[in-house]
C-alpha positions as CSV (number, residue, x, y, z in Angstrom):
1,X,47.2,9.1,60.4
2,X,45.0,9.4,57.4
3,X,42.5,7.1,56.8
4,X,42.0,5.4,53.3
5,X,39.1,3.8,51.3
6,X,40.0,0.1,50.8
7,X,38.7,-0.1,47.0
8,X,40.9,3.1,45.4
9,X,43.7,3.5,48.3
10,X,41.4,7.5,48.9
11,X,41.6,9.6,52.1
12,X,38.4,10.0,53.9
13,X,38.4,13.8,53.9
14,X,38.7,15.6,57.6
15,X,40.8,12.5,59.4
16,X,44.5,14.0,59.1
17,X,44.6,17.7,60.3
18,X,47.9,17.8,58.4
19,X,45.6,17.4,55.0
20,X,43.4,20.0,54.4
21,X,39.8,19.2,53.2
22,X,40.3,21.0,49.7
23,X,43.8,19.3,49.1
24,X,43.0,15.4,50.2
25,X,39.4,15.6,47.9
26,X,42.0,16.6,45.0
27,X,44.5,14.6,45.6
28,X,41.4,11.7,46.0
29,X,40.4,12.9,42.2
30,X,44.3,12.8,40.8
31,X,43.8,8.9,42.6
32,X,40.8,8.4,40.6
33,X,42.1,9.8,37.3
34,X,45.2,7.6,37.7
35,X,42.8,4.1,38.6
36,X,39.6,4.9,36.2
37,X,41.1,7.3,33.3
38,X,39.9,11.2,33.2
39,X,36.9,11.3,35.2
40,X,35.7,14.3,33.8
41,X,36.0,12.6,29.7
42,X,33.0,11.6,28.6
43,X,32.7,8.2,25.9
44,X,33.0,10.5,23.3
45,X,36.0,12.1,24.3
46,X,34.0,15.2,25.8
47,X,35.3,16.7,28.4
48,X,32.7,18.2,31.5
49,X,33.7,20.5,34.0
50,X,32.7,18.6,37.0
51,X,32.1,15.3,37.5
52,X,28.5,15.7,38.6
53,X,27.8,16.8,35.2
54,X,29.5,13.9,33.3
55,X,27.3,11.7,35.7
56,X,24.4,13.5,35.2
57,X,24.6,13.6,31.5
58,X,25.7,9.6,31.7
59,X,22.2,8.9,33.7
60,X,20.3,10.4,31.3
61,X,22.0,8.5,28.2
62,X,21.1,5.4,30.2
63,X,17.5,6.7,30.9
64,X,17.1,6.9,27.3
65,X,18.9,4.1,26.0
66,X,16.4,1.7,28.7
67,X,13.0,4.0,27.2
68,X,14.3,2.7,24.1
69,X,14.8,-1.0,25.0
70,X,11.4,-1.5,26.4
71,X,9.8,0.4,23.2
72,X,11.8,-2.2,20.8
73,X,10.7,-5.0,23.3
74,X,7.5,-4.0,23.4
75,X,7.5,-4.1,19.6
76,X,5.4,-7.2,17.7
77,X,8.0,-9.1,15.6
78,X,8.3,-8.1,12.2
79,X,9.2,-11.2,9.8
80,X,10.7,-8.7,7.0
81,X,12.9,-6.5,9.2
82,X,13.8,-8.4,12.0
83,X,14.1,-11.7,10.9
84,X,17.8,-12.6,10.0
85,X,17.6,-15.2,8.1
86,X,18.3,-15.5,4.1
87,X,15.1,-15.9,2.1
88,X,14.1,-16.1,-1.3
89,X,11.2,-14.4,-3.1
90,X,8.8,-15.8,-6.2
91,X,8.6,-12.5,-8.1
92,X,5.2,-12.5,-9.5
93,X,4.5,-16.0,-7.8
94,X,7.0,-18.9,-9.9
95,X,5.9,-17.1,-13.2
96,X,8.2,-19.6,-15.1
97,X,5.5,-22.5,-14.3
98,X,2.5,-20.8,-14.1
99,X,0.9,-17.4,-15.7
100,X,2.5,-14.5,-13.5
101,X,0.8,-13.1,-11.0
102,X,-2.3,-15.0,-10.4
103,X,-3.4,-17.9,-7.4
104,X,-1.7,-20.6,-9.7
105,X,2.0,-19.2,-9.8
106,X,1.7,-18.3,-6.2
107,X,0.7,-21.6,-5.1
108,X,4.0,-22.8,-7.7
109,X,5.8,-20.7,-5.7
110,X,4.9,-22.3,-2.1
111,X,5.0,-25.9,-3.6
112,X,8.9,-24.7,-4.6
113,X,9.6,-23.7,-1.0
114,X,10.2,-20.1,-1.3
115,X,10.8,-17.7,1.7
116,X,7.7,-15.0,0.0
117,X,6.4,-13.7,-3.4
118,X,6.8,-10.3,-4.7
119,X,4.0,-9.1,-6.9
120,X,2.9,-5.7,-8.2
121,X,-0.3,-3.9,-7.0
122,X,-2.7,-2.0,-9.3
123,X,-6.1,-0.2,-8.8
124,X,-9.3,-0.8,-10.7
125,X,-11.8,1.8,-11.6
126,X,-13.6,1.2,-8.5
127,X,-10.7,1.5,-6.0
128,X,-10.1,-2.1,-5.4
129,X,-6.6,-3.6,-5.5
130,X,-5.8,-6.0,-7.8
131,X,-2.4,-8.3,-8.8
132,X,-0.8,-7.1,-11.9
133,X,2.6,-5.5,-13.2
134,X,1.5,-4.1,-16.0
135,X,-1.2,-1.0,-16.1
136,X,-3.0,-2.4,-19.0
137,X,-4.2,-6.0,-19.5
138,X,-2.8,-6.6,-22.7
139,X,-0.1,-8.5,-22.2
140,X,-1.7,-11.1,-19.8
141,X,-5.7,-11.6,-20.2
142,X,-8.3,-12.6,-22.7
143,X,-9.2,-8.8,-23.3
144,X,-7.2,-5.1,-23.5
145,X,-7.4,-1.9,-21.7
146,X,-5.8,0.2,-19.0
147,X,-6.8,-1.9,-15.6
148,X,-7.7,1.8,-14.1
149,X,-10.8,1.8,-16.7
150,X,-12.2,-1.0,-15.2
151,X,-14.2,-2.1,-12.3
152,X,-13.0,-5.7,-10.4
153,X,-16.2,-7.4,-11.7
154,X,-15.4,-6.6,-15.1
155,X,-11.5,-8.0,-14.5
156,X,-12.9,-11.0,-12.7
157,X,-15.0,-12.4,-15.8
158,X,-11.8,-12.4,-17.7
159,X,-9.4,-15.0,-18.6
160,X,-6.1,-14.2,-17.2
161,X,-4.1,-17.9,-17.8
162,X,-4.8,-18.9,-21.3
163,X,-2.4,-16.5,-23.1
164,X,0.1,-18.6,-20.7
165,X,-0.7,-22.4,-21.3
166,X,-4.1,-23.9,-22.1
167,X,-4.4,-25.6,-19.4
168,X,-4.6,-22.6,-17.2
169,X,-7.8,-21.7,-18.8
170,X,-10.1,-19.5,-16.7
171,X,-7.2,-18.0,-14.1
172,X,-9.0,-14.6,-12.7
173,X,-7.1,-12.2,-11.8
174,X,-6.6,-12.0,-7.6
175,X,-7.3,-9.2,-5.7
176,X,-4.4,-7.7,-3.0
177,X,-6.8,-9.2,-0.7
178,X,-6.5,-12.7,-1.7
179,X,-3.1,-12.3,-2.1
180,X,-2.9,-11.5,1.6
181,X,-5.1,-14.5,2.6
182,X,-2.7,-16.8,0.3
183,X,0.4,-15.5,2.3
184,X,-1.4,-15.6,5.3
185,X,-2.4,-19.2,5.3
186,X,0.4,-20.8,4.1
187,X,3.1,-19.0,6.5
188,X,4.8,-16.9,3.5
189,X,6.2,-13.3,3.2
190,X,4.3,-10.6,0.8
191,X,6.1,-8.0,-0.9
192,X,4.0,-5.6,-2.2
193,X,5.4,-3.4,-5.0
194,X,3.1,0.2,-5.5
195,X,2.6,2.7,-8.1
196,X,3.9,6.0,-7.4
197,X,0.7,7.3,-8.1
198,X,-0.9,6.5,-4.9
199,X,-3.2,9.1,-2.9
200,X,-2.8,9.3,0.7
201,X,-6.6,8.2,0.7
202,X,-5.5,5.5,-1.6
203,X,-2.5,4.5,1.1
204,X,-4.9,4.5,4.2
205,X,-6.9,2.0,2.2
206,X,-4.1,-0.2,1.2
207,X,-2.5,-0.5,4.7
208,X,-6.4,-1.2,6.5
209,X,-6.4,-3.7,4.1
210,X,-2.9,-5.4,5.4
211,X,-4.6,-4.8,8.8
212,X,-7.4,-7.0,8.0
213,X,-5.8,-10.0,7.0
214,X,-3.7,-9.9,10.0
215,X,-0.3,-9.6,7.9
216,X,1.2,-6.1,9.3
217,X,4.3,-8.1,10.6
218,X,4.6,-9.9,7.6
219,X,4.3,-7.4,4.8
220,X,6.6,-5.2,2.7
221,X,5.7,-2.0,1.2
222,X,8.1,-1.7,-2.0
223,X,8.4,1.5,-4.3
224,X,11.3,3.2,-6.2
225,X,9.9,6.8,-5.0
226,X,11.0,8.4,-2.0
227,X,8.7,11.0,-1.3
228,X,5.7,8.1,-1.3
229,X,7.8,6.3,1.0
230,X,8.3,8.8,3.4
231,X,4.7,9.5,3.5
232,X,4.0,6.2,4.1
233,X,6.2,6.1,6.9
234,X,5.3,9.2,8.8
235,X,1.7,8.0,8.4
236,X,2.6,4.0,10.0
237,X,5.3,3.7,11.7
238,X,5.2,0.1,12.0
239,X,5.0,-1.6,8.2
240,X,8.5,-2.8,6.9
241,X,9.4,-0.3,3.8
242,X,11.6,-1.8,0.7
243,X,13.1,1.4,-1.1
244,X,13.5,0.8,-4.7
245,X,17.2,2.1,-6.3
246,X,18.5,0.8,-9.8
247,X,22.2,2.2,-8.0
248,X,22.9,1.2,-4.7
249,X,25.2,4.6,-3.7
250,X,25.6,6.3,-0.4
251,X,22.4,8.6,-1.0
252,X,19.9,5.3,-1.7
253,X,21.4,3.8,1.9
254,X,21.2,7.3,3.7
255,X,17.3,7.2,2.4
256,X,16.9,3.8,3.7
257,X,18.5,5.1,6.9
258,X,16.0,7.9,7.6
259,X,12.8,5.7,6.6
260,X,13.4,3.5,9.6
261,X,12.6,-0.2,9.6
262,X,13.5,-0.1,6.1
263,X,15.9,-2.2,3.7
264,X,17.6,-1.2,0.1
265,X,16.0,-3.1,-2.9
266,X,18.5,-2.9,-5.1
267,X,19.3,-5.1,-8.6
268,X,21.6,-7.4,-8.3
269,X,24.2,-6.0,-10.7
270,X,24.5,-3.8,-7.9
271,X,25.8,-6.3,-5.4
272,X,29.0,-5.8,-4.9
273,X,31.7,-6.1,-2.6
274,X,32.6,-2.3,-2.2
275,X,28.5,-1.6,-2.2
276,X,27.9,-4.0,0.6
277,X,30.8,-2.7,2.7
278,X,28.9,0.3,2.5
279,X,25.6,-1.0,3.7
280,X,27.6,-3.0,6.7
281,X,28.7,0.3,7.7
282,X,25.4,2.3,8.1
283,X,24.1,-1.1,9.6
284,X,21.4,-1.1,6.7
285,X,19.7,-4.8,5.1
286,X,19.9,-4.9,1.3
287,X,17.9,-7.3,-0.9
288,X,18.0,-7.8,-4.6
289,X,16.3,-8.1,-7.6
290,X,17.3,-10.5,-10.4
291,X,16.7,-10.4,-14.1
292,X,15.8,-12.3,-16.3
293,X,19.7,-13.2,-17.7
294,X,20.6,-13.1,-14.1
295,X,22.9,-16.4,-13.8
296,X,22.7,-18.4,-10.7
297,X,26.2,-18.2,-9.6
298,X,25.3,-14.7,-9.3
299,X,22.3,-15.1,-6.7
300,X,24.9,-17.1,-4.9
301,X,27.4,-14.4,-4.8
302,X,25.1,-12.1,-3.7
303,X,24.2,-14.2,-0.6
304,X,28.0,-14.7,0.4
305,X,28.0,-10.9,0.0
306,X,25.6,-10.2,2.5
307,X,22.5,-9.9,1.1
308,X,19.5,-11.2,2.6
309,X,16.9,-11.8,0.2
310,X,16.7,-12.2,-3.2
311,X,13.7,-12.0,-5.5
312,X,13.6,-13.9,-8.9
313,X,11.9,-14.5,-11.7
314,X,14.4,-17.1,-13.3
315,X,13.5,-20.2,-10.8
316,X,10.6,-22.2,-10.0
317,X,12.0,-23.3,-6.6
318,X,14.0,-21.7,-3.5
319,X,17.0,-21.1,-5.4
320,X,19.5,-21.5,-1.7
């Protein structure tokens, strides 16, 4: 008599003379097809030629998928990109209660509760960062000129909170530095939007300077040009990486895709429910930007569409 294997009901090749080797280990594999499926179809509908090979190739898919685990798990945390919660940003600190951009409005914006503050990053004449949208000083100080003709000592004796209020007097302008140190201390998230302009030189000093505050994990680098982007990537793999699109489209969330630890910033005109079926899909985090006529039901339909942060200008406390 033949002798079976108790899981799969299999002759045990060589125990019935009437059954040749050759026939019972291929009657054994018709068994197995009929119990487990094609043995010889792969996940992705592949079919090997021997089963050794499917196994082989299935071992090596597993030793890769674990050398991945243990890098991700050996990973530090990253508050921007791994945190899932919904957050709020102070674009420019609470600029609607204090003169944008400057210690005052980003304190507004803590005291207001919000989740981090976006704020733009310029350089001075003597390569030092500083906080300010614009690429003159115009518009916000006591004085005029492009920022990049000027050293930070000159910036720092001006008076960048009277054209605001009276009362805010005397504001100096902060450098990306103190910025940092603000976000640091009080537990907040900093979004850092760049000029295209940047030098690699210029980039290597920028992210030392994340380094030394001890805010790598809690940083965004934001720009609306690719190319910088992806510079700034293959150069640090590790910083989170907001790419800046006025239309969020198939191409901006295939660009987020290949920057990697990455999320579309997007305006929120852009938020819609066909758009964020398109995110959900490539399994890519959008946050947007309001404007200044941006209505708060529309922040709120934003969030139930899936987006995960939003950065304002319109409201002096964590809008959700």
């Amino acid at each position: 008599m033949a002798e079976y294997t108790e899981n799969l009901n299999l002759f045990e090749p060589g125990t019935d003379d009437n059954i040749g080797i050759e026939e019972s280990l291929k009657t054994n594999f018709d068994r197995i097809d009929e119990k487990l499926g094609d043995s010889l179809k792969m996940p992705d509908g592949k079919t090997k030629t021997t089963l050794g090979q499917r196994l082989n190739e299935m071992l090596e898919e597993t030793k890769t998928l674990q050398t991945q685990m243990k890098d991700e798990m050996n990973e530090e945390f990253n508050k921007v990109v791994d945190d899932a919660m919904v957050g709020s940003l102070a674009s420019r600190g609470a600029a609607r209660f204090a003169p944008e951009n400057t210690l005052a409005a980003f304190y507004a914006a803590f005291a207001g509760g919000f989740w981090g503050i976006r704020t733009d990053i310029r350089m001075t004449k003597d390569k030092e960062f500083v906080c300010l949208t614009d690429a003159t000083i115009d518009r916000t100080s006591s004085s005029t000129g492009n920022v990049a003709d000027k050293n930070l000592a000159e910036l720092k004796a001006m008076d960048f909170g009277s054209w605001y209020m009276e009362i805010y007097t005397g504001e100096r302008i902060p450098t990306m530095s103190q910025f940092l140190e603000f976000c640091h201390d009080y537990n907040m998230i900093a979004y850092l939007e760049i000029p295209i302009t940047l030098t690699v030189t210029e980039i290597e000093s920028l992210i030392s300077k994340i380094n030394e505050k001890g805010m790598i994990n809690s940083v965004a680098i934001v720009c609306f040009d690719f190319g910088l982007l992806k510079n700034i990537r293959d150069l640090y793999p590790r910083v989170a990486i907001g790419y800046g699109s006025g239309l969020m489209n198939q191409t901006a969330i295939d660009r987020v895709k290949e920057l990697k630890r990455a999320f579309l910033y997007t305006n929120i005109t852009q938020i819609t429910t066909a758009n964020m079926k398109l995110s959900t899909k490539s399994n890519v985090k959008v946050d947007a930007y309001t404007l200044l006529e941006t209505k708060f039901e529309e922040i709120e339909n934003a969030v139930r569409r899936g987006v995960r942060r939003v950065t304002s200008r319109k409201h002096n406390y964590h809008p959700f």
